[in-house]
ZADO-518148 format. One line per 2 residues: number of its first residue (from 0); for each residue y, x, z of N, C-alpha, C, CB. Coordinates in steps of 0.05 Angstrom, whole numbers, m for minus. Atoms other than C-alpha are relative to their C-alpha. Glycine has a CB too. Layout:
<nodes>
NUM	Y X Z Y X Z Y X Z Y X Z; ... $
</nodes>
This chain:
<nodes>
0	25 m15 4 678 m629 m20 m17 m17 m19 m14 5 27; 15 12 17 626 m642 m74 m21 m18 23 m15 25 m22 $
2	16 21 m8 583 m702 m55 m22 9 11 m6 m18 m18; 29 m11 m3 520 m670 m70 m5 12 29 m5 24 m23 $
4	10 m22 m27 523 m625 m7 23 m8 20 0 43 m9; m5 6 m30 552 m671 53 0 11 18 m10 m13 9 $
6	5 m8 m22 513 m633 95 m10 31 m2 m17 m19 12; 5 m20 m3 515 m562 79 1 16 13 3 4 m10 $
8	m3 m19 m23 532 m528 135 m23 m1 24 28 m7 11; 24 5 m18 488 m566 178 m32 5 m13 3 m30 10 $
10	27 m8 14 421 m548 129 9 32 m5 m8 m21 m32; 11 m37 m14 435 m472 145 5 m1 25 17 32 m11 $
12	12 m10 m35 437 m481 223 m21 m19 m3 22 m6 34; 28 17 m11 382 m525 217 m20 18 m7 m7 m33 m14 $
14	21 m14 19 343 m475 171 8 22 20 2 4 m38; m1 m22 m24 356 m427 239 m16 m12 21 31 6 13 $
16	6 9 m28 333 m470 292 24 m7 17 m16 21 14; m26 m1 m23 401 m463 330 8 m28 4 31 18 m12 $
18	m12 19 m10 428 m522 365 36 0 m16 m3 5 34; m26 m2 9 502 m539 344 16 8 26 10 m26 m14 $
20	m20 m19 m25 529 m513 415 2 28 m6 m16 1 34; 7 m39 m6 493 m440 416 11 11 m31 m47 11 5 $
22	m14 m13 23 524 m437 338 21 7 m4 m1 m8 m16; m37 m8 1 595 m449 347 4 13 6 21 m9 9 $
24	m10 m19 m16 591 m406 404 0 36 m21 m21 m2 31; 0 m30 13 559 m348 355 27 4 m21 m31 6 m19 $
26	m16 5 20 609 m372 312 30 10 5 m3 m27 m7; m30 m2 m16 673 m362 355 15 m23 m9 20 29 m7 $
28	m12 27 10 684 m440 337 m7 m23 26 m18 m10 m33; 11 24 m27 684 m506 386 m12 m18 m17 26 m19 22 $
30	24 21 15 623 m549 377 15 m25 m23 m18 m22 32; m7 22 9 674 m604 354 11 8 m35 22 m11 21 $
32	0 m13 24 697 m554 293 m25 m10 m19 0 29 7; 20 m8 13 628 m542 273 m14 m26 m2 m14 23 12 $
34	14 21 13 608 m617 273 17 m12 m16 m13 m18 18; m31 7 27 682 m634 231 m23 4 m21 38 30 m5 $
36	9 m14 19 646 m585 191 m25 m14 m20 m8 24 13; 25 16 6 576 m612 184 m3 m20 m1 m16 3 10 $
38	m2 40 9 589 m688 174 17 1 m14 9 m27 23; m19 11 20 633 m677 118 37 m4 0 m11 m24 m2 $
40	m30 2 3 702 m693 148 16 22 3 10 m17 15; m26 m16 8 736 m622 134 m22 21 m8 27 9 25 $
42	10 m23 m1 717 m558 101 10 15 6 m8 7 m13; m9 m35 m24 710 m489 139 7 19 m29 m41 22 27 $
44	m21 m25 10 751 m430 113 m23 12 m8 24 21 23; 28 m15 5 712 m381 75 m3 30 16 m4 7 m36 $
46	6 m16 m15 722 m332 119 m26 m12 32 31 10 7; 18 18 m23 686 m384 171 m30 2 m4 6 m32 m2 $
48	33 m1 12 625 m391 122 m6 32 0 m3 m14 m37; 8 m25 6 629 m318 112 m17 5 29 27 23 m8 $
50	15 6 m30 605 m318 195 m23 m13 m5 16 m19 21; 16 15 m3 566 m371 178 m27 9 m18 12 m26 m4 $
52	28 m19 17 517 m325 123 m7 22 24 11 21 m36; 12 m24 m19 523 m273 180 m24 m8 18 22 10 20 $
54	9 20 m30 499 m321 240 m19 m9 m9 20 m25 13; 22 7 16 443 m356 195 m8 18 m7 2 m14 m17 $
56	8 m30 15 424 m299 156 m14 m22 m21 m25 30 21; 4 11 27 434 m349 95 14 6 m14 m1 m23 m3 $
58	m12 m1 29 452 m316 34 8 m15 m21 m10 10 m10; m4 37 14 449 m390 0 19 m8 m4 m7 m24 14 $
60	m15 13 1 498 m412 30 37 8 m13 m8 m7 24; m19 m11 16 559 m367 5 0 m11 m25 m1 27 m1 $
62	m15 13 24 542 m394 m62 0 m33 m5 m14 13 m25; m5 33 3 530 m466 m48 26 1 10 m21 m24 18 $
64	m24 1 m7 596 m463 m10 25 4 m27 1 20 22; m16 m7 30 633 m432 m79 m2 m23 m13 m13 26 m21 $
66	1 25 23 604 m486 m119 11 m21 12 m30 m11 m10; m8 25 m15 617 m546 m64 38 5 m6 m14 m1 41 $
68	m25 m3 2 694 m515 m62 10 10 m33 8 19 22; m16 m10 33 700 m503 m144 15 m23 m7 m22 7 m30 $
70	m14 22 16 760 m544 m159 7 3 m18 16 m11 7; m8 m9 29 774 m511 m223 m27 m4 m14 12 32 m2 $
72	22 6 16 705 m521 m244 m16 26 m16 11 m21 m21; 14 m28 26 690 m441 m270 m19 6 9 16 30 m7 $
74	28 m7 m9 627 m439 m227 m19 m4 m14 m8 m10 19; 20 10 24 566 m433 m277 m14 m18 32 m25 31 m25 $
76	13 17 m17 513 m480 m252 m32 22 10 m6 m34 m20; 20 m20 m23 462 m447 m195 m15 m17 7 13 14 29 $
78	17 5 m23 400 m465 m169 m14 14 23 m13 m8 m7; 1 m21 m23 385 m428 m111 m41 3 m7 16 m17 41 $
80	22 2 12 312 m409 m132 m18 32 22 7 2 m40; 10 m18 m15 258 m354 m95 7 29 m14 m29 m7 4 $
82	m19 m25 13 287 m278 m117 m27 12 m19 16 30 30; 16 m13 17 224 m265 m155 m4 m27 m28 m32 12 20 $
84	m6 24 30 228 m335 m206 30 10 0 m5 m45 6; m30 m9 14 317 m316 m204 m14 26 m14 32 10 26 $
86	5 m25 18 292 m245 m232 m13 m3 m25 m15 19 13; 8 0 27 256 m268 m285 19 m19 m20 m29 m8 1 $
88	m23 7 19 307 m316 m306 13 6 m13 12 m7 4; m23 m21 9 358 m266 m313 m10 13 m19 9 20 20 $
90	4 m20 13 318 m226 m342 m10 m25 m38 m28 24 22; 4 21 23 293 m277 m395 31 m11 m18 m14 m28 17 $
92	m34 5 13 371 m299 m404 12 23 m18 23 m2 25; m22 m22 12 398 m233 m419 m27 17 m24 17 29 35 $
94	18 0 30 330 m217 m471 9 m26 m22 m39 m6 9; m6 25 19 345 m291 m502 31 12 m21 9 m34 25 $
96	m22 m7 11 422 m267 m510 m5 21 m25 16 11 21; 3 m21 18 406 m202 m542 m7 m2 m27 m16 15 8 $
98	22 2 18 346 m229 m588 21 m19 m21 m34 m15 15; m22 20 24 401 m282 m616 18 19 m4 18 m30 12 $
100	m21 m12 11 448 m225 m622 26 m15 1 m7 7 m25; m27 10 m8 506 m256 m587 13 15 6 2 m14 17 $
102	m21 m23 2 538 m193 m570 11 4 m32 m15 28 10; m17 m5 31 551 m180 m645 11 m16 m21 m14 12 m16 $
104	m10 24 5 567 m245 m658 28 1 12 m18 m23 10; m20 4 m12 621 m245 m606 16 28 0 m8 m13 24 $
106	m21 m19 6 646 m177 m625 10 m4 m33 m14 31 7; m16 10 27 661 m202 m693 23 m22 0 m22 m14 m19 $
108	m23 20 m10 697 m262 m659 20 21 9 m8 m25 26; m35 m1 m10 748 m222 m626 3 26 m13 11 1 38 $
110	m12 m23 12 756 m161 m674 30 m19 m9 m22 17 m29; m31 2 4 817 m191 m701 16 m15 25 8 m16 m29 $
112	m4 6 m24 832 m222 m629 11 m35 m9 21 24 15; 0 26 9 835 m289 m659 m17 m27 2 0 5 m20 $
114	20 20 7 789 m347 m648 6 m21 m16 m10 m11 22; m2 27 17 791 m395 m708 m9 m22 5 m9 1 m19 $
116	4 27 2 777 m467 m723 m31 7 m11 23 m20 m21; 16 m3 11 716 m435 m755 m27 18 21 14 11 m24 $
118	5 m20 m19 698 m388 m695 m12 m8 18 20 12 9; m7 13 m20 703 m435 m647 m26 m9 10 20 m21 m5 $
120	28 12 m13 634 m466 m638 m15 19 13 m19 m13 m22; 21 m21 m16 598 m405 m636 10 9 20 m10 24 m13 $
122	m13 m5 m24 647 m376 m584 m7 m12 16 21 m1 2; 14 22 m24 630 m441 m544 m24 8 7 m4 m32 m9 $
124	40 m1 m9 556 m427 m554 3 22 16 m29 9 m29; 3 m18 m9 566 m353 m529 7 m6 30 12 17 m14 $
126	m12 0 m27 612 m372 m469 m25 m17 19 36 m16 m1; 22 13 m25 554 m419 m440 m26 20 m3 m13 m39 m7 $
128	20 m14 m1 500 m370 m458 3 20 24 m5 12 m26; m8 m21 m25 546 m321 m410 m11 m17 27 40 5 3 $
130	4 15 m25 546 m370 m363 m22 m7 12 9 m21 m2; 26 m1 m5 481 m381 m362 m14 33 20 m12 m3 m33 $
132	5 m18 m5 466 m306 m353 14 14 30 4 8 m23; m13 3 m25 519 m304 m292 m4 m14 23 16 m7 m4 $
134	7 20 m16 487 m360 m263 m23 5 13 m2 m23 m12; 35 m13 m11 413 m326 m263 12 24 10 m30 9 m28 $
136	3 m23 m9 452 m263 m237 6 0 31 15 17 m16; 3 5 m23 477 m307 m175 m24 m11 14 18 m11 3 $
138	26 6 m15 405 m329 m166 m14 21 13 m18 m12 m17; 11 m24 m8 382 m265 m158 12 16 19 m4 14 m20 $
140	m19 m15 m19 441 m244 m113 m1 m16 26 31 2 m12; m2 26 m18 433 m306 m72 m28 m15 9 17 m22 m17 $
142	25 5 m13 356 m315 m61 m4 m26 12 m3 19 19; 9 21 m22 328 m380 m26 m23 14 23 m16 m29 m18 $
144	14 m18 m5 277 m324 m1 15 33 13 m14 0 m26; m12 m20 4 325 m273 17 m24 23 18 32 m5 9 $
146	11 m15 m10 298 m209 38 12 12 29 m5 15 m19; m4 m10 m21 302 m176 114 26 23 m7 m27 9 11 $
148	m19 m16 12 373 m141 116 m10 30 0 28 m3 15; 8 m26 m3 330 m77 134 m34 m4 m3 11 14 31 $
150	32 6 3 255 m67 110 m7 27 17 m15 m1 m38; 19 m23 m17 209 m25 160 m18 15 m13 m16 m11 20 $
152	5 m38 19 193 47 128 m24 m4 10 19 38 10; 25 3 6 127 53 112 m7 26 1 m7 m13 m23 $
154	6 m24 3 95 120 129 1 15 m31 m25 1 11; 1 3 29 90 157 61 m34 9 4 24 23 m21 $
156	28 m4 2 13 161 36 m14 26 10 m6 m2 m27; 9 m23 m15 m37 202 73 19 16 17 m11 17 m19 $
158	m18 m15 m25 12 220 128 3 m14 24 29 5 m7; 4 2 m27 m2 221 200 32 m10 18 m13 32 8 $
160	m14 10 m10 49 184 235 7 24 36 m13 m32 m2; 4 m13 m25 29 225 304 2 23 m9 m23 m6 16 $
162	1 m33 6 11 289 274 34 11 m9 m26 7 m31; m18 m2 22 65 298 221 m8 13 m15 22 9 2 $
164	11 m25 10 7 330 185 m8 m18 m25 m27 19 20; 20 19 19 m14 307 112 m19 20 m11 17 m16 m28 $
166	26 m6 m5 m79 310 99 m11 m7 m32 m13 m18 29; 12 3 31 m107 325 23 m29 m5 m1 3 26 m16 $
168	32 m1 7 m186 301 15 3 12 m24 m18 m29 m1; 10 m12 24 m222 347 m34 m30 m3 m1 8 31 m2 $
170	24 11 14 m286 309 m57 m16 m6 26 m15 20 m24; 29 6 m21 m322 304 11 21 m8 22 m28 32 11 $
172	m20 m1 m18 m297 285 79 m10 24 19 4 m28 14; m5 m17 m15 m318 352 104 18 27 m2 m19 3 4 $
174	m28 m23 4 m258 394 77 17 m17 m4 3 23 m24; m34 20 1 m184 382 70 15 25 0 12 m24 34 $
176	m24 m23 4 m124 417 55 25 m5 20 13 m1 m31; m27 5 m20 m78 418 112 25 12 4 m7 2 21 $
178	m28 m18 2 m4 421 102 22 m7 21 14 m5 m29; m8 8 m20 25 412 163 33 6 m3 m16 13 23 $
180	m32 m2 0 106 403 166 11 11 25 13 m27 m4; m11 m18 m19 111 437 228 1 37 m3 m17 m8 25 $
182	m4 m31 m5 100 511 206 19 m6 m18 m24 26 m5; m19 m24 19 139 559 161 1 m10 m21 m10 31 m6 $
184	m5 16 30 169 522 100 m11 16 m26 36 m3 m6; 17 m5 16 125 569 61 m25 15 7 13 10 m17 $
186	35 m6 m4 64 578 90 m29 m10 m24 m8 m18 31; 13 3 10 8 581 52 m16 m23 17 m7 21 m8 $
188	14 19 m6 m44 519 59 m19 11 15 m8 m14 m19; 25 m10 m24 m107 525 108 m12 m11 m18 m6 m10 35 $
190	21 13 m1 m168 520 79 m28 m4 16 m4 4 m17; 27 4 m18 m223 493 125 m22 m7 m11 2 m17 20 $
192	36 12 18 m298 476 111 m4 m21 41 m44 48 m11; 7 11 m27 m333 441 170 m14 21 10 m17 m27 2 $
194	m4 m21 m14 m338 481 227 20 14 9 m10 12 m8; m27 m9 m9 m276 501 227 m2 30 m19 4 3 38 $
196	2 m26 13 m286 570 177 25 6 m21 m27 0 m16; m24 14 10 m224 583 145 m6 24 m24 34 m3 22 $
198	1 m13 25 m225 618 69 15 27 m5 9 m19 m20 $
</nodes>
């Protein structure tokens, strides 16, 4: 395992709270696994870590795990960053690409499917510009911030949670247009005044 991250497993149950007992157990692992794990002397299967993003609810760690196990080395380089600075990266990367016109650069490289002695640099330049752009697209996939796997629905505007009635103000608060979702899918609107007088 890469150096850098000794202790990666154990800095997402720590970033839970969980003890290393009550984890293995969520884990369907014995404590003695899961401290192998977390002191370095063996790495867990990625089906293991795959548990282990479930059980944490760290998205992080799927891609620090990729990078710690890249022994081929094709992992661009990631910093795990908050999902609203990764979004602008990305988005800054893949404007930079464009504005240099590396796409039409690199469709001129492989029209004759050839890369020359002459080709060659810029190709290099392109392939890390990708990489770059791959790298801001796992920041943004991979959050240090991740968001709640389910966000809590938000009434929609001016609508009565209790009633199920939405309620139009027309310039004062003593009228309103009331379109209630319980009648006749084409009922005409009520108009009231105060008092209750209906038009």
């Amino acid at each position: 395992m890469d150096k850098k991250c000794p202790n990666l497993y154990q800095r997402a149950r720590l970033s839970t709270g969980m003890s290393q007992e009550w984890a293995a157990e969520l884990l369907g692992l014995s404590p003695e696994s899961l401290k192998q794990y977390e002191g370095g002397k063996t790495v867990p299967k990625d089906e293991t870590v795959a548990r282990m993003v479930e059980v944490y609810s760290c998205p992080w760690l799927a891609l620090e795990h990729a990078q710690a196990t890249d022994r081929l080395g094709v992992m661009p380089e990631v910093n795990v960053q908050s999902l609203p600075t990764a979004a602008i990266t990305l988005i800054n990367r893949v404007l930079d690409f464009a504005e240099r016109h590396r796409d039409r650069q690199l469709l001129r490289i492989a029209e004759d499917g050839i890369i020359d002695e002459k080709e060659r640099p810029d190709f290099d330049a392109i392939c890390r510009d990708l990489d770059g752009i791959v790298g801001a697209a796992l920041q943004v996939k991979y959050p240090s911030d991740a968001p709640p796997k389910t966000k809590k629905e938000r009434p929609e505007a001016a609508t009565s949670e209790r009633s199920g009635e939405k309620v139009c103000g027309i310039g004062s608060t003593t009228g309103y247009i009331n379109y209630s979702t319980r009648s006749t899918p084409h009922a005409s609107p009520n108009f009231r005044r105060e008092g209750g007088v209906s038009l």
